[in-house]
N, C-alpha and C positions, 0 to 999 in steps of 0.2 A: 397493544401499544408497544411499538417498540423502543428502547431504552438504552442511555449507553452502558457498557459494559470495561469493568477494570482491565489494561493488559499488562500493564508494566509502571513503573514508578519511572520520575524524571530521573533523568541517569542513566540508565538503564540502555535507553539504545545510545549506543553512540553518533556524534555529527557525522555526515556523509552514508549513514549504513538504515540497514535495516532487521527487521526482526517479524518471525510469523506466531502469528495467534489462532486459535479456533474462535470463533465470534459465532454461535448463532447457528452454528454446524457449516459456519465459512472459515475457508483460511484466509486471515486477513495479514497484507503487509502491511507493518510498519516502519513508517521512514523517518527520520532527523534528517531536515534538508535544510537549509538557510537556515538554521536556528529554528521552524516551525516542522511539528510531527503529522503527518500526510499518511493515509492510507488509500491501499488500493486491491483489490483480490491478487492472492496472493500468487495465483498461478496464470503464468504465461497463457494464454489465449492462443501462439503458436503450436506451444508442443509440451503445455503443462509445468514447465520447470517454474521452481520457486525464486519466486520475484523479487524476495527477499533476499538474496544470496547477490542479486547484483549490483554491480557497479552504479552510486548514487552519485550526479552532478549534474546542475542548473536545473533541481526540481524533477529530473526525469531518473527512471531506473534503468538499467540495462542487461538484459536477459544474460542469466550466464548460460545458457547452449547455444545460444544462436545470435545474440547481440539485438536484437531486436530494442529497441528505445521507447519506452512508454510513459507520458507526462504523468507525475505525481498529483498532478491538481485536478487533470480531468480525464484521465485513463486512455487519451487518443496514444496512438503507434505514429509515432516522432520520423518514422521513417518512411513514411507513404502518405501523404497527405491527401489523395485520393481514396483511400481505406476508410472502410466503417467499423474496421474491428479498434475493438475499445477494451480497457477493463475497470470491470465497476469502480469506482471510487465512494468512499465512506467518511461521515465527519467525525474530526478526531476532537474531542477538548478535551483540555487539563483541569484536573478540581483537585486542588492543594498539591497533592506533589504523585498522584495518580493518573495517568495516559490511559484515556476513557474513548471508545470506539462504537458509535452506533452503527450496526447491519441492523434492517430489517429482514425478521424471519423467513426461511425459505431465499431467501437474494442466494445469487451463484456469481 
């Protein structure tokens, strides 16, 4: 069964930005985007850079090697709308003042 897992306290990340966790033996990004916390695998699907490092606006992140654009809500690439490259996305809740992150084990 898989379960959520603590990563951080509210506060913790900041609005606009993000932050990487280990979840599950995944790196997971975490984002503050519009006030709600979104995650998504934390590495670029282009060229591995972490996801977390990049520039966060209208819900999407943006690669910092390569700029690539990937929606926080559902891991499509903002940039190609014909592309099936994706990156997983994972559900985040809050239980009292902890940022709680379910991967299912083995997920990449």
């Amino acid at each position: 069964m898989t379960e959520y897992q603590t990563v951080a306290k509210v506060g913790d990340i900041p609005e606009g930005q993000g932050r990487s966790f280990a979840v599950n033996g995944t790196m997971v990004g975490v984002f503050l985007s519009q006030g709600k916390y979104l995650a998504i695998n934390d590495f670029c699907p282009h060229m591995g850079a972490s996801l977390a490092d990049g520039h966060v606006e209208d819900d999407a992140v943006m690669c910092p090697w390569h700029a690539w654009r990937f929606s926080l809500k559902d891991g499509t690439w903002l940039d190609n709308s014909k592309s099936n490259i994706k990156s997983a996305c994972y559900e985040v809740r809050v239980d009292g003042d902890e940022i709680q992150v379910c991967v299912p084990a083995g997920d990449t």
